[in-house]
C-alpha angles and dihedrals in degrees: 000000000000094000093060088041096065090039097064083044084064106055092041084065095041082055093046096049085048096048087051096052098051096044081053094047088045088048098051083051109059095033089058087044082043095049091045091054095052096049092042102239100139128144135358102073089195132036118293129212127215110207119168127139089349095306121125156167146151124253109210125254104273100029126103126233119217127178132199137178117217130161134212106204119027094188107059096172125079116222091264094059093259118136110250109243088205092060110103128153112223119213115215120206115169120189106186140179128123084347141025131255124176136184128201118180124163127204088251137017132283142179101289092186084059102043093051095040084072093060083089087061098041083056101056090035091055094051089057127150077031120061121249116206116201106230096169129012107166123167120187137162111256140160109252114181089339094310127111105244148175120240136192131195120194142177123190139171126206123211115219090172114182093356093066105060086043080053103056087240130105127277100237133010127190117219129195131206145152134190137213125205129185141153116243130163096352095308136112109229126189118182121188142181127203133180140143110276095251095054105046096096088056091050097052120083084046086057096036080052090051103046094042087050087054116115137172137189 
């Protein structure tokens, strides 16, 4: 009678010990899965290339590479029959993780002072319903990959208010971000990089890798 007792004590405890250790490994699992999400580092296990038209680069490890098709202009012919000069389709390529990097080329070039001039604007536009303030908005001439180049540095913060606290965020965040535009081949290419202020040091050598891993031909 003792003996089964403790027997069945035994394998209460055996259970127990069982039931603990899985609730721990299930709970490993989804707070890594939990953690990855919220980092953005999703997809794409090992490094991914862009090639279209001879443009390329490599997305790092962990990042994921996305690709979309938009165009400007859907009417690319004036009333008389003329081509518009104004028509050009963009193409849109997005590698993301932690941070942000974007790429914009068009079949055929643009004014890229122009084109980068309304950043200020797409700024402002993509905070919307919050309100973006411009802290830093510097353009300067530079060499990028042997071609002369406009660059842009920027730095701007975007007010949730209220929302942000209901929503367990912060009320405000700082972003920095810079773009480079050229001409190459024909084509018009703007890159940009994009990531909150406090982790752009952590950002930097992945977009550092990916811009020094862009080619055109």
């Amino acid at each position: 009678m003792v003996l089964n007792i403790c027997m069945n004590e035994n394998k209460i405890l055996l259970f127990g010990i069982v039931v603990c250790f899985g609730v721990i490994i299930l709970g490993v699992f989804f707070l890594s899965g939990w953690l990855n999400l919220g980092l953005g580092i999703i997809n794409n296990p090992e490094e991914s290339k862009y090639t279209s038209n001879g443009i390329s680069f490599t997305c790092p490890a962990g990042w994921s590479l996305s690709q979309q098709k938009d165009i400007n202009n859907p009417h690319p012919f004036e009333e008389n029959g003329d081509i518009n000069s104004n028509y050009f389709i963009e193409h849109f390529v997005t590698c993301s993780g932690p941070g942000r990097f974007g790429l914009i080329w068009t079949d055929n070039q643009i004014n890229l002072d122009e084109k980068l001039d309304e950043t200020r604007v797409e700024i402002i536009r993509m905070a919307l319903p919050h309100n973006a303030t411009i802290n830093k908005f510097n353009k300067t001439n530079i060499i990028f990959n042997g071609k002369e180049a406009i660059k842009i540095d920027y730095i701007y913060t975007i007010d949730f208010g209220t929302s942000g606290i209901e929503m367990g965020g912060p009320v405000s965040t700082t972003y920095s971000g810079e773009r480079i535009a050229f001409n190459c081949a024909n084509k018009s290419i703007i890159l940009s990089t994009n990531s909150t202020k406090s982790s752009k040091g952590l950002n930097d050598p992945y977009f550092d890798q990916i811009k020094n891993s862009f080619t055109c031909q």
